[in-house]
ROSE-4610 file (N, C-alpha, C; in Angstrom, 1 decimal, always signed):
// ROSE-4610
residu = [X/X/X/X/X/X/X/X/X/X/X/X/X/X/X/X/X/X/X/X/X/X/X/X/X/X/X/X/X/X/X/X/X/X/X/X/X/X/X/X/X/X/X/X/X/X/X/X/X/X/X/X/X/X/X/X/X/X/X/X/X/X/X/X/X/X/X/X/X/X/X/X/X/X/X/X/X/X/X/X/X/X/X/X/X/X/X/X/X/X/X/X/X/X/X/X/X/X/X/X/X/X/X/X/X/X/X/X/X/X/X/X/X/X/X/X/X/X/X/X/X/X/X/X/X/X/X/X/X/X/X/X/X/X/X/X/X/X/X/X/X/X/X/X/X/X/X/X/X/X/X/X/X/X/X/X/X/X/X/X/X/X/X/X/X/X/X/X/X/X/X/X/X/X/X/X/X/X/X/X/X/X/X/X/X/X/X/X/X/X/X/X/X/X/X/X/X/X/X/X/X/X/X/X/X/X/X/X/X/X/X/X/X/X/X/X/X/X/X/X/X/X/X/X/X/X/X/X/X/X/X/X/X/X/X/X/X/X/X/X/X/X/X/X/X/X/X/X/X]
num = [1/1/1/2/2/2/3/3/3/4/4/4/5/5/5/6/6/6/7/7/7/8/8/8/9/9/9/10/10/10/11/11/11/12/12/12/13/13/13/14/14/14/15/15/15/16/16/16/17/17/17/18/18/18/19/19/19/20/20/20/21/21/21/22/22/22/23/23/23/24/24/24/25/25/25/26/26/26/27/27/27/28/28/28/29/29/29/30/30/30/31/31/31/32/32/32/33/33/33/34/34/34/35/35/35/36/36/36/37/37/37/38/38/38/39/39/39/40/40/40/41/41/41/42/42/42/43/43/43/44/44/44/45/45/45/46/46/46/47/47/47/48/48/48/49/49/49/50/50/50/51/51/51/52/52/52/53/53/53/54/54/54/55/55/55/56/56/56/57/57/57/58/58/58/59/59/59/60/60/60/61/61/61/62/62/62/63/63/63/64/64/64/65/65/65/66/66/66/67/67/67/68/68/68/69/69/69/70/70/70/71/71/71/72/72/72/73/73/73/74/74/74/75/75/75/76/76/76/77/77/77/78/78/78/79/79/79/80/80/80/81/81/81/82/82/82/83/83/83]
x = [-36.3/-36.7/-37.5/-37.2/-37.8/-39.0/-40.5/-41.0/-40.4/-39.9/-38.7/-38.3/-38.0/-37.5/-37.9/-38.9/-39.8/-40.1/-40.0/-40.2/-41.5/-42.8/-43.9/-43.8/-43.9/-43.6/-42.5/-41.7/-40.8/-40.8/-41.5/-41.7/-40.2/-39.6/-38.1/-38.0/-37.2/-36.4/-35.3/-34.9/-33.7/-33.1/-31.6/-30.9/-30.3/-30.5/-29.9/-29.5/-30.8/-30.3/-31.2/-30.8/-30.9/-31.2/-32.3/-32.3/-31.6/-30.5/-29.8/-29.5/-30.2/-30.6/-29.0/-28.2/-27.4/-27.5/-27.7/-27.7/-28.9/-29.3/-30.3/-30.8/-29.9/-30.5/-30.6/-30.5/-31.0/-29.9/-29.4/-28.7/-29.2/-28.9/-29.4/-27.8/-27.9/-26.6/-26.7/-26.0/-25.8/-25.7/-26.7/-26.1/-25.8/-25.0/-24.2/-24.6/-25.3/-25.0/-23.8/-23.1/-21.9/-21.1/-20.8/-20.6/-20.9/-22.5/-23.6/-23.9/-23.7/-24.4/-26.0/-26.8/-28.4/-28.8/-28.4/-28.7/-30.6/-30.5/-32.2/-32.3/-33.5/-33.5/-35.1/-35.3/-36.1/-37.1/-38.4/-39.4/-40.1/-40.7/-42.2/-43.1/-43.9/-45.6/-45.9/-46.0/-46.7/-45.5/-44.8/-43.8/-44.5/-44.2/-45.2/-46.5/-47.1/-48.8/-48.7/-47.6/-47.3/-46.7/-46.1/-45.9/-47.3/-48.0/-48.9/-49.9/-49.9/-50.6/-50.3/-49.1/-48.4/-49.2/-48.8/-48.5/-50.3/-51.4/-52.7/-52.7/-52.2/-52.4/-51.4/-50.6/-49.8/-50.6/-51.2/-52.0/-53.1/-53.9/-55.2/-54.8/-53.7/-52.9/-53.0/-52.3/-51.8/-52.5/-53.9/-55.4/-55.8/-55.4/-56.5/-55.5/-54.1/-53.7/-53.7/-53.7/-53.8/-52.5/-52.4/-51.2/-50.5/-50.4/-49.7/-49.2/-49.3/-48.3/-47.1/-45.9/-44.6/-44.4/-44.1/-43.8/-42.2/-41.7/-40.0/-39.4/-40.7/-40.7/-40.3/-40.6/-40.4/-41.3/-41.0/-42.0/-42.6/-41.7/-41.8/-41.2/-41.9/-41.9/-42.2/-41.2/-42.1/-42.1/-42.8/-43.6/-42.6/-42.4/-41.2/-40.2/-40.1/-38.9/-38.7/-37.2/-36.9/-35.7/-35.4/-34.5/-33.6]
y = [-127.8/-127.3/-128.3/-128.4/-128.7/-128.5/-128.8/-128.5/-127.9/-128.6/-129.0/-127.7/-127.0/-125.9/-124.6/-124.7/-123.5/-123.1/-121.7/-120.8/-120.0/-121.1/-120.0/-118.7/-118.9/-117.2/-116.2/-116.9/-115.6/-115.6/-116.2/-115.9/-115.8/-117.5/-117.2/-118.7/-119.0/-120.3/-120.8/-121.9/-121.9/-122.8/-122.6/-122.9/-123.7/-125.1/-126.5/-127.4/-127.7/-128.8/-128.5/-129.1/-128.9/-130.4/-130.6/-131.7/-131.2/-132.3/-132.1/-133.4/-133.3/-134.3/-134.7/-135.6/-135.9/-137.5/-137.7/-138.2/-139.0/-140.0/-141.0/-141.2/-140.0/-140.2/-138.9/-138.6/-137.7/-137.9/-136.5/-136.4/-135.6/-135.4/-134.5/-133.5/-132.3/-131.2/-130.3/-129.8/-129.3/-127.7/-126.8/-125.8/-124.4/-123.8/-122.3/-121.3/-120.4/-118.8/-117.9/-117.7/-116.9/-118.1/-119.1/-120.1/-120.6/-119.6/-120.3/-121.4/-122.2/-123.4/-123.3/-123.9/-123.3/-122.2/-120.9/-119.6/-119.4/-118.2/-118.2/-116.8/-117.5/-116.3/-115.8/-114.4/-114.0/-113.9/-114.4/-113.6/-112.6/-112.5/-111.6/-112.4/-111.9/-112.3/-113.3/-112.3/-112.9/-114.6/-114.4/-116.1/-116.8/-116.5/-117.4/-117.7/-116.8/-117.2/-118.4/-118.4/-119.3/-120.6/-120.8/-121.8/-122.4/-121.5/-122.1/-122.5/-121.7/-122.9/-124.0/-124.0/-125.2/-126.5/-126.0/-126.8/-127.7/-127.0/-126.6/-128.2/-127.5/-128.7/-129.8/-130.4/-131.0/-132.2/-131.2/-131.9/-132.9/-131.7/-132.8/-134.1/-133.7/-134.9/-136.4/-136.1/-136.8/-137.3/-136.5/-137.1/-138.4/-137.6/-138.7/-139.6/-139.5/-140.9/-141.9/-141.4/-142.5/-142.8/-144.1/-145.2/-144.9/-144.7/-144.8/-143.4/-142.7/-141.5/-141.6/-141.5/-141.7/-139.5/-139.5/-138.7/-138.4/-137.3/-136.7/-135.5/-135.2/-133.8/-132.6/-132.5/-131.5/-130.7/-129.6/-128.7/-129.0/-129.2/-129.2/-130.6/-131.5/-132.3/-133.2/-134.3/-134.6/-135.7/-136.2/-137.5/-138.3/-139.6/-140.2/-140.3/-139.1/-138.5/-139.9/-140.2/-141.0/-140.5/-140.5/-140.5/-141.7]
z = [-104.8/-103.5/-102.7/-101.3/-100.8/-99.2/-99.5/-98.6/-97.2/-96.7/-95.5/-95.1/-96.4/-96.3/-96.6/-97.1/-96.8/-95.6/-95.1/-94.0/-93.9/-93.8/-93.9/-93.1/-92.1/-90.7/-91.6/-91.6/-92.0/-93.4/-94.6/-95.8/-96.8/-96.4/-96.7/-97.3/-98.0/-98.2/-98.0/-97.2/-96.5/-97.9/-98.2/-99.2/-99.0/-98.8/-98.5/-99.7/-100.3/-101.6/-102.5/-103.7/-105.0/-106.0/-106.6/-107.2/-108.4/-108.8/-110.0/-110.9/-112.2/-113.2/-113.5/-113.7/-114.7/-115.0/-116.6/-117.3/-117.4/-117.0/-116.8/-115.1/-114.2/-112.7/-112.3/-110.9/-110.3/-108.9/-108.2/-106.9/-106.5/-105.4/-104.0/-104.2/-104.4/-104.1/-103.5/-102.6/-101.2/-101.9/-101.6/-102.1/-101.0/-101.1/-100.2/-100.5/-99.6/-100.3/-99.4/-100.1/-99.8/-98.8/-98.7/-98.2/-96.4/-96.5/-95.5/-95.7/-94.8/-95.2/-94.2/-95.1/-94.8/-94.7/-95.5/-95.7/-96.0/-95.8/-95.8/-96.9/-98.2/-98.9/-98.7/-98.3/-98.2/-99.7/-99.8/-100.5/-101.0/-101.7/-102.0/-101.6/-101.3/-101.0/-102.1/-103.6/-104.3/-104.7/-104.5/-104.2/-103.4/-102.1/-101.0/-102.0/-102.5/-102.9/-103.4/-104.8/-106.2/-105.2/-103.7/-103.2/-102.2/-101.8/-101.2/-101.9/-103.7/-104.2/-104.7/-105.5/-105.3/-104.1/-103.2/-101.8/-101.8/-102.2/-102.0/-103.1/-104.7/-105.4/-105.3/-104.2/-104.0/-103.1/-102.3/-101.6/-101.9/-102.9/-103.5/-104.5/-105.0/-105.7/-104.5/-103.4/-102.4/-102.7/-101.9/-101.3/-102.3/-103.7/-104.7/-104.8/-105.1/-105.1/-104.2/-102.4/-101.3/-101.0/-101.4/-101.0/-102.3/-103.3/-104.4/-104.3/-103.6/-103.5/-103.1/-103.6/-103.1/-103.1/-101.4/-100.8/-101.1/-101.7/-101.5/-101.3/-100.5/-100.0/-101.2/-101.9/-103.3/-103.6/-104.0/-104.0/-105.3/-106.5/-107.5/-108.3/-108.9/-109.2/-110.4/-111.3/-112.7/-112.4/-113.6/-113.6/-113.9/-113.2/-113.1/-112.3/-111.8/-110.8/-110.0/-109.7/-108.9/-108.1/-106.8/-106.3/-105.5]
């Protein structure tokens, strides 16, 4: 998932792309619901919460690392990750 695509106001996630691992890399895949392209899936609250905290400790990460933060707009992210 990506930041980008979170719908704070309307408490939704728009359904664009998908990080998908094969083998030793990583792609960007385009994903459809019902063959919408950028469909919007609505939440729960308590989702929004589990994302804004995310987002909260995403941030203080940034802060501490500075310049050595490589930004990829991801909500969720491992150590390593390259695109």
């Amino acid at each position: 998932m990506k930041w980008s695509l979170v719908h704070w106001a309307e408490g939704a996630i728009e359904l664009g792309w998908v990080v998908v691992e094969e083998g030793n890399t990583y792609r960007l895949r385009k994903l459809t619901k019902d063959g919408d392209d950028n469909a919007l899936t609505y939440l729960d609250q308590s989702v929004m919460n589990v994302l804004k905290w995310q987002k909260q400790r995403q941030d203080a990460e940034r802060k501490r690392l500075g310049s050595a933060w490589a930004d990829h707009d991801l909500v969720f992210a491992r150590d390593g990750f390259k695109l």
